[in-house]
C-alpha positions as a LaTeX table, in Angstrom:
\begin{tabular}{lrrr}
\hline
Residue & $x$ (\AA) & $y$ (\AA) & $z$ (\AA) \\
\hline
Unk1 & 11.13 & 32.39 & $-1.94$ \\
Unk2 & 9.46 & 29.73 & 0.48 \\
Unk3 & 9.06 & 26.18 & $-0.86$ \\
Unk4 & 6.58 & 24.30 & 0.72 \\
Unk5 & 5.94 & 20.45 & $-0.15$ \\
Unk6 & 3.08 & 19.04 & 0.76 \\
Unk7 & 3.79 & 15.38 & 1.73 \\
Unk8 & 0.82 & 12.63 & 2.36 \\
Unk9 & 2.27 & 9.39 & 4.33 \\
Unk10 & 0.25 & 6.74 & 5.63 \\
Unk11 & 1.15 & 3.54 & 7.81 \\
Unk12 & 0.32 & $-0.11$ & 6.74 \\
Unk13 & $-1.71$ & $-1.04$ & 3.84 \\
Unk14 & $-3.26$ & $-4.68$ & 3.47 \\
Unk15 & $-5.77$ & $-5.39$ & 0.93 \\
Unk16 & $-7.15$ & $-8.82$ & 1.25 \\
Unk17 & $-11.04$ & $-8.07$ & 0.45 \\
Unk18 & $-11.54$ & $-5.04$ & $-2.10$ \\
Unk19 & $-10.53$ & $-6.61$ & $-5.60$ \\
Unk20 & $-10.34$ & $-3.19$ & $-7.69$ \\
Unk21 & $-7.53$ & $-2.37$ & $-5.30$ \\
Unk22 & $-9.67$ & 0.82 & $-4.62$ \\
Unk23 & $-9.18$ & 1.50 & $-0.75$ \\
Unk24 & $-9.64$ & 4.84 & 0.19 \\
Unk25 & $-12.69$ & 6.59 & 0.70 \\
Unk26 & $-13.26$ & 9.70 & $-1.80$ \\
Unk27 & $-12.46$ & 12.23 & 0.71 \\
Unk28 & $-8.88$ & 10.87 & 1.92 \\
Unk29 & $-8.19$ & 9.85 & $-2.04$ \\
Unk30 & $-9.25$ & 13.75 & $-2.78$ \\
Unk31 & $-5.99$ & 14.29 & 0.37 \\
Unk32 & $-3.82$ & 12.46 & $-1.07$ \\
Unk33 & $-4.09$ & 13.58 & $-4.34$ \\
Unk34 & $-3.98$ & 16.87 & $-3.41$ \\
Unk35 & $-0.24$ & 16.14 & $-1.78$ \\
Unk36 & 2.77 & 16.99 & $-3.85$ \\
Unk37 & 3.88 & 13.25 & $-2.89$ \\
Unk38 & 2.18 & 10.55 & $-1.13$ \\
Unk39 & 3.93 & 7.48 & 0.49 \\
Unk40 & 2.60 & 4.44 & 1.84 \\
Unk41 & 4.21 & 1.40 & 3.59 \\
Unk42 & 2.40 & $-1.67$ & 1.09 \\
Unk43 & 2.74 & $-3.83$ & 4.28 \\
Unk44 & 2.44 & $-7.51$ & 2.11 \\
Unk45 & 3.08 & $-9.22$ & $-0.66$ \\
Unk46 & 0.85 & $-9.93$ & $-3.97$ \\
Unk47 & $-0.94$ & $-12.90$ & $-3.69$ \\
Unk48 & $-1.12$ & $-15.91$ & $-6.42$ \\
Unk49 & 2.85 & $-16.61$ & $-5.39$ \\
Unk50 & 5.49 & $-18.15$ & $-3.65$ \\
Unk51 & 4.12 & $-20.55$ & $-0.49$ \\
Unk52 & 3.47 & $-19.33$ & 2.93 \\
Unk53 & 6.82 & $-19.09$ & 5.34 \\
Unk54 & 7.10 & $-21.51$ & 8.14 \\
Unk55 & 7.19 & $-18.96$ & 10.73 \\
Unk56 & 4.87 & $-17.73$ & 14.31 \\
Unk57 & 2.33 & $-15.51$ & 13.47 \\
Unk58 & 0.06 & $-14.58$ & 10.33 \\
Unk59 & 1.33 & $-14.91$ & 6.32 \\
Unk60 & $-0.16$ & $-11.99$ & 5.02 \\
Unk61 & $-0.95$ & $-10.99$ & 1.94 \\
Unk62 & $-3.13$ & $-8.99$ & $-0.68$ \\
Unk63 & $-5.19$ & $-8.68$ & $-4.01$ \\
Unk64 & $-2.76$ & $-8.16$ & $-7.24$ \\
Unk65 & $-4.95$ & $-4.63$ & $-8.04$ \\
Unk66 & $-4.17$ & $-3.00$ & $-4.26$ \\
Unk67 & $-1.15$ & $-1.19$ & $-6.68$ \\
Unk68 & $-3.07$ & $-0.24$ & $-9.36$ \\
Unk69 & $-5.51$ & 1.43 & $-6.68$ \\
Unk70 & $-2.85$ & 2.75 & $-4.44$ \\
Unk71 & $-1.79$ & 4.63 & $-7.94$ \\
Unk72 & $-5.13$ & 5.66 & $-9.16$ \\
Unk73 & $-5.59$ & 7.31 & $-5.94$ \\
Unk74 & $-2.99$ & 9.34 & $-6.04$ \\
Unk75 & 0.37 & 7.38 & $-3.73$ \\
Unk76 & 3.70 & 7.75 & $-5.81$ \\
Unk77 & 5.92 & 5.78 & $-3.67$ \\
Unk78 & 5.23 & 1.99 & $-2.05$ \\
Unk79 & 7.49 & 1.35 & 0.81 \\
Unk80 & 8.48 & $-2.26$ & 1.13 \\
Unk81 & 10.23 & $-2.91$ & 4.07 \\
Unk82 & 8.51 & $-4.05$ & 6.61 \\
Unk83 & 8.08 & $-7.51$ & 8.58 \\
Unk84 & 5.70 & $-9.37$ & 6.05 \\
Unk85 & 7.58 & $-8.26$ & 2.74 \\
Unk86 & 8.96 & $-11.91$ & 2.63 \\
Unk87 & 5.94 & $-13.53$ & 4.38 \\
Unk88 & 5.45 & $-15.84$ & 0.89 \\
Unk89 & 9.45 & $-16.01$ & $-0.10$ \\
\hline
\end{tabular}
């Protein structure tokens, strides 16, 4: 018996415009939806806390719905590591 899983995973996601969190158009949320498990790397934090970190470069980060969106359109798993995780402590 074959098992195939069908697996959806996408790079980094930064929301800092759409405030319903809803990001992807209709026919990539219809893909991932479709996948047996979808993965994305949430590339910043929720904004509203902590301060900026004194560091070089950009603080990023990104409305407080981007999760409920990423969910509602179908990702089951949020990766966090990445290098602006800790961009606002």
């Amino acid at each position: 018996m074959k098992n195939d899983a069908h697996i959806f995973i996408c790079g980094d996601v930064v929301n800092k415009f759409k405030e319903d969190g809803l990001l992807c158009s209709d026919e990539i949320s219809n893909e991932v939806n479709s996948a047996d498990f979808a993965i994305c790397n949430f590339e910043a934090p929720i904004e509203g806390k902590g301060k900026p970190a004194r560091k070089p470069g950009i603080c990023l980060n990104q409305k407080a719905n981007t999760i409920i969106g990423l969910r509602k359109q179908g990702f089951d798993l949020l990766l966090l590591a990445n290098n602006h995780m800790l961009d606002y402590g």
